[in-house]
C-alpha positions in Angstrom: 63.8 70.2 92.9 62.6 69.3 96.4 62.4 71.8 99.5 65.3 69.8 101.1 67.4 70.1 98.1 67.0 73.7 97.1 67.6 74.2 101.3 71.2 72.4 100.4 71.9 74.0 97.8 71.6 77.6 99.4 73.3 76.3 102.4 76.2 75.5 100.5 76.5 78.5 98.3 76.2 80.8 101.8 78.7 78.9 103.8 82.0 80.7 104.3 85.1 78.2 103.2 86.9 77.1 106.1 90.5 77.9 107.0 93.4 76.5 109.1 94.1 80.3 110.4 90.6 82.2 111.4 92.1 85.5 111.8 93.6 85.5 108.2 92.2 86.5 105.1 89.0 85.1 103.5 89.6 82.0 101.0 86.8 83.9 99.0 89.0 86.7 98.5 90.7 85.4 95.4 92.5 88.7 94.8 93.9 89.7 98.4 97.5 90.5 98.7 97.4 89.7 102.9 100.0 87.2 101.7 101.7 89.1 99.6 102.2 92.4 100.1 104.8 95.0 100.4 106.3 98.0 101.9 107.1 101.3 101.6 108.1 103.2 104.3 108.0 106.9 104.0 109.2 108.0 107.4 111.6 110.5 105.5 109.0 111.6 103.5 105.5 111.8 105.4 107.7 111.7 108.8 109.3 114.9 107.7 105.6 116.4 107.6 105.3 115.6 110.9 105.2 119.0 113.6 108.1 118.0 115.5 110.4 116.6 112.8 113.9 117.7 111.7 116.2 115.3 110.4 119.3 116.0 109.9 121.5 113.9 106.9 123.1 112.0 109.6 119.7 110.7 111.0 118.2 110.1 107.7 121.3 107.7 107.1 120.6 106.0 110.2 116.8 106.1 109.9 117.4 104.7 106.1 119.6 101.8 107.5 117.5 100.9 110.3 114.7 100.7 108.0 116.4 98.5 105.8 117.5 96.2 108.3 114.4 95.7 109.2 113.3 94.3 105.6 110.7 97.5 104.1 110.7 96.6 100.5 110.9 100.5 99.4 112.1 103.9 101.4 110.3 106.9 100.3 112.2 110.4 100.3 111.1 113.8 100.2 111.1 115.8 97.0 114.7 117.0 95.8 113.2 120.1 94.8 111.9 120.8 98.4 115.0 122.0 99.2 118.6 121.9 98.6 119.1 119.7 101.5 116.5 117.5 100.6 117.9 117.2 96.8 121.7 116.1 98.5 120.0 113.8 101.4 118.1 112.1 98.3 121.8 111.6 96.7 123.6 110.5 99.8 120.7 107.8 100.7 121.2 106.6 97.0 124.5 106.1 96.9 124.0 103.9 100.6 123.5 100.6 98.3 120.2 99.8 100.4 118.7 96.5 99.5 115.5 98.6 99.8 114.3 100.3 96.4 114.8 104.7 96.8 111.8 106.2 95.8 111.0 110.3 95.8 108.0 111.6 95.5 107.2 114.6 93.6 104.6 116.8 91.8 103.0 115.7 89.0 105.4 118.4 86.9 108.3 118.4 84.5 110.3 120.7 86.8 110.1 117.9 89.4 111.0 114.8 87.1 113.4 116.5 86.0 115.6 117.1 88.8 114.0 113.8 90.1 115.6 111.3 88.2 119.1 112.8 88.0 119.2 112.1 92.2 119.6 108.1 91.4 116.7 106.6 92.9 115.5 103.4 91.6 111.4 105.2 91.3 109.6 108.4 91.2 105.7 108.6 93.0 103.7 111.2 91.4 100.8 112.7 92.9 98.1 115.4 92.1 95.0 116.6 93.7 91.7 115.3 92.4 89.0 115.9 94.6 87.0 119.4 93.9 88.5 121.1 97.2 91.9 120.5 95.9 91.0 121.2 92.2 89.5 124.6 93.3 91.9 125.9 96.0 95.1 123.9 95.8 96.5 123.9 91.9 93.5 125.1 90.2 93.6 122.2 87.2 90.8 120.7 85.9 91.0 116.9 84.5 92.2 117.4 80.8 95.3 119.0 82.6 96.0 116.3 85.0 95.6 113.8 82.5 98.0 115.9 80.0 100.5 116.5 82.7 100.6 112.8 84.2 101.2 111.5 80.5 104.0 113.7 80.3 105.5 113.2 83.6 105.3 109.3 83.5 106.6 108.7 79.7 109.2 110.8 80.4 110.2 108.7 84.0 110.0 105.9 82.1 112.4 106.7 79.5 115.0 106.7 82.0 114.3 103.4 83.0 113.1 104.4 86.3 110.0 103.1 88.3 106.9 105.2 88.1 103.9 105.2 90.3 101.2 107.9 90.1 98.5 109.0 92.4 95.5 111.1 92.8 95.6 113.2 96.4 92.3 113.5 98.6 91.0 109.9 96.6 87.9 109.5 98.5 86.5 112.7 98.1 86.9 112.6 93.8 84.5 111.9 91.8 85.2 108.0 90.9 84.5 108.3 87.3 87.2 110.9 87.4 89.4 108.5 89.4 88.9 105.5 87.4 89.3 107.7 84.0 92.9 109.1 85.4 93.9 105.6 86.3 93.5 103.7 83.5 94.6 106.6 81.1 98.3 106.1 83.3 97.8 102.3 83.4 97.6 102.3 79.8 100.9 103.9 79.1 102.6 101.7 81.6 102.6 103.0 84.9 104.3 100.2 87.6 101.6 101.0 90.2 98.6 103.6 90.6 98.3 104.7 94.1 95.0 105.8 96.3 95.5 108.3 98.8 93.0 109.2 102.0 94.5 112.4 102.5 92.4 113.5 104.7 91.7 110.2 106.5 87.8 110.2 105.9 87.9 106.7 104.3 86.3 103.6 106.1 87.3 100.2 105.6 84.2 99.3 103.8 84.7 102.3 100.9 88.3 101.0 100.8 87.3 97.9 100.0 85.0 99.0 97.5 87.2 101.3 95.8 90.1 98.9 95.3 87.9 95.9 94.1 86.5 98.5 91.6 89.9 99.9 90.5 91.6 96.6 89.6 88.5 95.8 87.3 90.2 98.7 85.5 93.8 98.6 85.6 96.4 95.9 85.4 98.8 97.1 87.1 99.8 97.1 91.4 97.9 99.9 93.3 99.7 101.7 96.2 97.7 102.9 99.4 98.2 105.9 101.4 96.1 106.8 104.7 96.2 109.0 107.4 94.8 108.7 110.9 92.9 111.3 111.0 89.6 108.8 112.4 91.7 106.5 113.8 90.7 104.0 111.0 94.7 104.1 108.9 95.7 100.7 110.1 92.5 99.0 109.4 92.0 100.6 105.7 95.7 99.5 104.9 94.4 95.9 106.3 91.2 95.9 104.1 92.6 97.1 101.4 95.1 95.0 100.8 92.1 91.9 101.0 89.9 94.1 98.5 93.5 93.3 96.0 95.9 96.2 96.4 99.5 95.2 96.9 102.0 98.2 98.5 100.8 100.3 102.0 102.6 103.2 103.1 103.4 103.3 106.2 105.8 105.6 109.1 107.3 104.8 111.7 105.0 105.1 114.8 102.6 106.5 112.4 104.3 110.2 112.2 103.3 112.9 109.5 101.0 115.5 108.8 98.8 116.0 111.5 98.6 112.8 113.1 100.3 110.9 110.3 99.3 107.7 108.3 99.2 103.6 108.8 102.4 103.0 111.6 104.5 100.7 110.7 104.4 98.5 114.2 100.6 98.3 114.1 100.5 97.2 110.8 102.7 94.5 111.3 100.9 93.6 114.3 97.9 93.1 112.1 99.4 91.2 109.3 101.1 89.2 111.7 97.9 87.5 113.2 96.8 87.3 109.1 99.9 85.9 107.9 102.3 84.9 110.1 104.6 82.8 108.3 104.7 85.6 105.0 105.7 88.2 107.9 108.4 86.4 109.8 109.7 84.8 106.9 110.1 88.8 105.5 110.5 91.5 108.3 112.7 91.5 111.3 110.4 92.2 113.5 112.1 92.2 117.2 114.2 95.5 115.5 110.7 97.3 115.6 111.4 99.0 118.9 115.1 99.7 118.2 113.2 101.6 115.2 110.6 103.2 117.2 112.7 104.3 119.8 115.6 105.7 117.2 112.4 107.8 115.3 111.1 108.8 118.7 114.0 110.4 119.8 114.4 112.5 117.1 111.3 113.5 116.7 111.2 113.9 120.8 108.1 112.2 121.5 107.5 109.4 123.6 106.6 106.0 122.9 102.9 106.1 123.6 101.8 103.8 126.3 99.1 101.7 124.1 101.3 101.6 120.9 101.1 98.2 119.5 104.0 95.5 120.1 106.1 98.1 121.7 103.8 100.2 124.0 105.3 99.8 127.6 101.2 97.6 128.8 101.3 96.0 125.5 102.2 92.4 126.9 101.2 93.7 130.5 98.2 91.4 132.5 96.3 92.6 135.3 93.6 91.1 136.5 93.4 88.0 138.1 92.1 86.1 136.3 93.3 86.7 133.1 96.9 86.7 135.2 95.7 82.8 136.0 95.0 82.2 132.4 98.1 83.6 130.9 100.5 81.4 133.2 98.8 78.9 132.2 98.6 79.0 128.4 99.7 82.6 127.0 96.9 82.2 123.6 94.3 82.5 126.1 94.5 86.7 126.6 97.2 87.2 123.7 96.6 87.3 119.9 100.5 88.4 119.5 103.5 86.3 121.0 105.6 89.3 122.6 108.9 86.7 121.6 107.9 87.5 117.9 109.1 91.0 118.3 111.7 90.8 120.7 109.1 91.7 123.8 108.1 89.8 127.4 105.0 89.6 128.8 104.2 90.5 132.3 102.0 90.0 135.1 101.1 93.0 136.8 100.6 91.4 140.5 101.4 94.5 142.9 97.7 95.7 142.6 94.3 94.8 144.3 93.0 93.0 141.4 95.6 90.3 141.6 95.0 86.9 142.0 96.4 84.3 143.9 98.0 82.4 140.7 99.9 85.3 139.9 101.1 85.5 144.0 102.2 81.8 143.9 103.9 82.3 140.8 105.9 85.3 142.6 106.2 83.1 145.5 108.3 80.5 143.3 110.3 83.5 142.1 111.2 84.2 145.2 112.6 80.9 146.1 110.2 80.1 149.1 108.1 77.7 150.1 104.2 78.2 150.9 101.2 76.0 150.6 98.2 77.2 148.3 96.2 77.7 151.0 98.8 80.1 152.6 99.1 81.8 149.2 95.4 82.7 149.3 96.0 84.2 152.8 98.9 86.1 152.2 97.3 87.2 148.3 94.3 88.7 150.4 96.8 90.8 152.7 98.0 92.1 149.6 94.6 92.9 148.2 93.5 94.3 151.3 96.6 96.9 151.1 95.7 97.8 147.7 92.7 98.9 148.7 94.4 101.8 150.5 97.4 102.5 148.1 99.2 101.8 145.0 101.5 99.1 145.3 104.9 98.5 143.9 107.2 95.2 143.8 108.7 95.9 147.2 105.2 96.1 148.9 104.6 92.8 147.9 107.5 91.1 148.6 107.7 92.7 152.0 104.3 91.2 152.3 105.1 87.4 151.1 108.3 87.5 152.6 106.9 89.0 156.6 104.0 86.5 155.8 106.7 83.5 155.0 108.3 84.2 158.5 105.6 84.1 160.2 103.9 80.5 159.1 107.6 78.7 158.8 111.4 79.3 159.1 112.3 80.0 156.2 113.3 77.6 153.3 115.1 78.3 150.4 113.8 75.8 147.6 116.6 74.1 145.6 117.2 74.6 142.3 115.5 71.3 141.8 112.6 72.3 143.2 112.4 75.2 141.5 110.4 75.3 138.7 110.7 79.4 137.8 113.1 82.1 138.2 113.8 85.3 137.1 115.7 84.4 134.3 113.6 81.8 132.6 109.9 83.3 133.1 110.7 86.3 132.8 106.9 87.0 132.3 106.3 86.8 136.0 107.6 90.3 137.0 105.8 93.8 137.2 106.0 96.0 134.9 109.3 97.6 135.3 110.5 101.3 135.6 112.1 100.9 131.9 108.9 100.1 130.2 107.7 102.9 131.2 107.5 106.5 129.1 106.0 109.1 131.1 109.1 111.8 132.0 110.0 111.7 135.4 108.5 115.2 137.2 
């Protein structure tokens, strides 16, 4: 074989496939689920961990509904034996008719199945600590007992006909031969789904990756992830794993749960969004995102926070002036997410000294009056020179434009012909108004 042709050949064995959508998942990845996966939400189960949470059975109803609404495949509930509220909460939300599948979760022990299955959801999620911290100074089993009691947990959920997943706890700090013996002792016996759990949120996407590729070489059944926040790396773990093959991510609403919660469901969508877009609009209702947000975040009393993703009150806000130029002229150029998707509007931020003088004509046609670009650019450094003194607001710089307007011409109302922009049809041309906003007033 020649130089040349063994340089081919190498070339062509090294060259990533191409694809119509770069921000999607790799061709190569024959096993991804980035087009195919599913939901379970467990705001009423991990959100109930969460510091500030108490839900009443009135706002689990709505919470349930909402979620449903909004297309999560399953809703997760807390453990009827938890309390007697939470056994008669499980009951009510069962008896709901949901299109979404009821799932508890529970310990891996008869005590729990038992009561678990006579509640009426449609599956039971076991779990049991694996990892040598929880082993030790949690339930104090060793392996032969986990293995015994997950048998005898899962054939006995199955012979009621009811879905069964089960899951180590603290995943990524077992030992994996451990792991991978547990899991395919369960996915022998027919376990729907096996689940991996980063309960302490130590995982990065790379050992995600790894881990799931290596656990479907073992089972045949779906596997379930689970991870917290704890590094700030939940959303993009869910993300990788579900390219590495796994099928079903837990997620909360804004991310609540113990400490600071697990995978949120906005910024998940957000991701799989740019990945897939047509699997996730065909699926999800996305613009009722923020109506769930905001109905999780006032019971929990919290605050949207300001750089949540899709619904954060900046998150389709632009600034400077030049991306402000940019933007007005073709929205892709700063935005990987079309705020319309979800139900959002973008903004331009103008009243500030970074502005531009794109983002002060557009204003300028919003206002219905009539200057020449050259006056723009005088009038846009008035403004700038103002904001190097003081904050500005949208009155400032309207008092500016419209002082500056009377002052080069009379004044001239353009006609709706002449128009090209209003309020009403761009409404990406105005600050950022005092209702995005979610810091308490003093």
């Amino acid at each position: 074989m020649s130089e040349n042709n063994e340089f081919q050949s190498v070339t062509e064995s090294t060259t990533a496939p191409t694809t119509s959508n770069p921000y999607g998942p790799n061709p190569a990845d024959y096993l991804s689920n980035v087009k195919n996966f599913q939901l379970i939400d467990s705001t009423l189960r991990e959100g109930e961990q969460f510091a500030n949470a108490f839900f009443d059975t009135e706002k689990k109803i709505e919470i349930a509904r909402a979620l449903d609404d909004f297309g999560v495949d399953y809703i997760e509930l807390t453990s009827p034996v938890a309390s007697e509220q939470s056994r008669k909460d499980c009951e009510a939300i069962c008896k709901l008719g949901l299109k979404a599948k009821i799932l508890t979760h529970i310990r891996c022990h008869m005590d729990d199945a038992r009561v678990a299955v006579e509640t009426g959801v449609d599956g039971v999620d076991v779990v049991i600590g694996t990892s040598k911290f929880l082993r030790q100074y949690s339930h104090g089993k060793d392996m032969n007992y986990i293995a015994k009691s997950a048998v005898e947990v899962i054939e006995f959920v199955k012979s009621k006909g009811i879905e069964i997943r089960f899951s180590s706890e603290d995943s990524f700090r077992s030992d994996l031969v451990d792991l991978l013996n547990i899991y395919k002792t369960v996915d022998k016996i027919g376990v729907n789904r096996v689940g991996i759990a980063d309960t302490v949120g130590c995982a990065n996407p790379r050992q995600v990756y790894e881990l799931i590729r290596t656990l479907k070489s073992v089972v045949s059944c779906d596997i379930e992830c689970h991870f917290h926040n704890d590094t700030g790396c939940a959303i993009a773990n869910a993300y990788t794993a579900l390219e590495g093959g796994a099928r079903l991510i837990d997620v909360s609403v804004l991310g609540i749960g113990e400490r600071n919660g697990i995978t949120p469901l906005g910024g998940l969508m957000a991701r799989m969004i740019v990945a897939a877009p047509d699997y996730v609009k065909s699926k999800y209702k996305l613009h009722k995102i923020r109506d769930i947000e905001n109905l999780v975040a006032d019971a929990v009393e919290v605050n949207i926070p300001f750089n949540n993703p899709i619904t954060g009150f900046c998150a389709f806000t632009h600034k400077a002036g030049i991306h402000a130029k940019a933007i007005l002229a073709n929205p892709s150029t700063y935005e990987i997410l079309d705020p319309h998707d979800f139900g959002m509007k973008r903004y331009i931020h103008f009243a500030n000294r970074l502005t531009g003088w794109n983002a002060i004509k557009a204003r300028v046609d919003q206002l219905n009056l009539n200057l020449t670009d050259d006056q723009i650019k005088e009038v846009t450094a008035k403004i700038k020179k103002l904001g190097d003194v003081r904050s500005l607001n949208i009155d400032d710089v309207d008092s500016i434009i419209k002082n500056f307007h009377a002052e080069v011409s009379t004044p001239q109302v353009l006609s709706a012909k002449k128009n090209k922009k209003n309020d009403s049809d761009v409404p990406e041309l105005a600050t950022i108004p005092a209702a995005k906003r979610t810091k308490p007033s003093a």
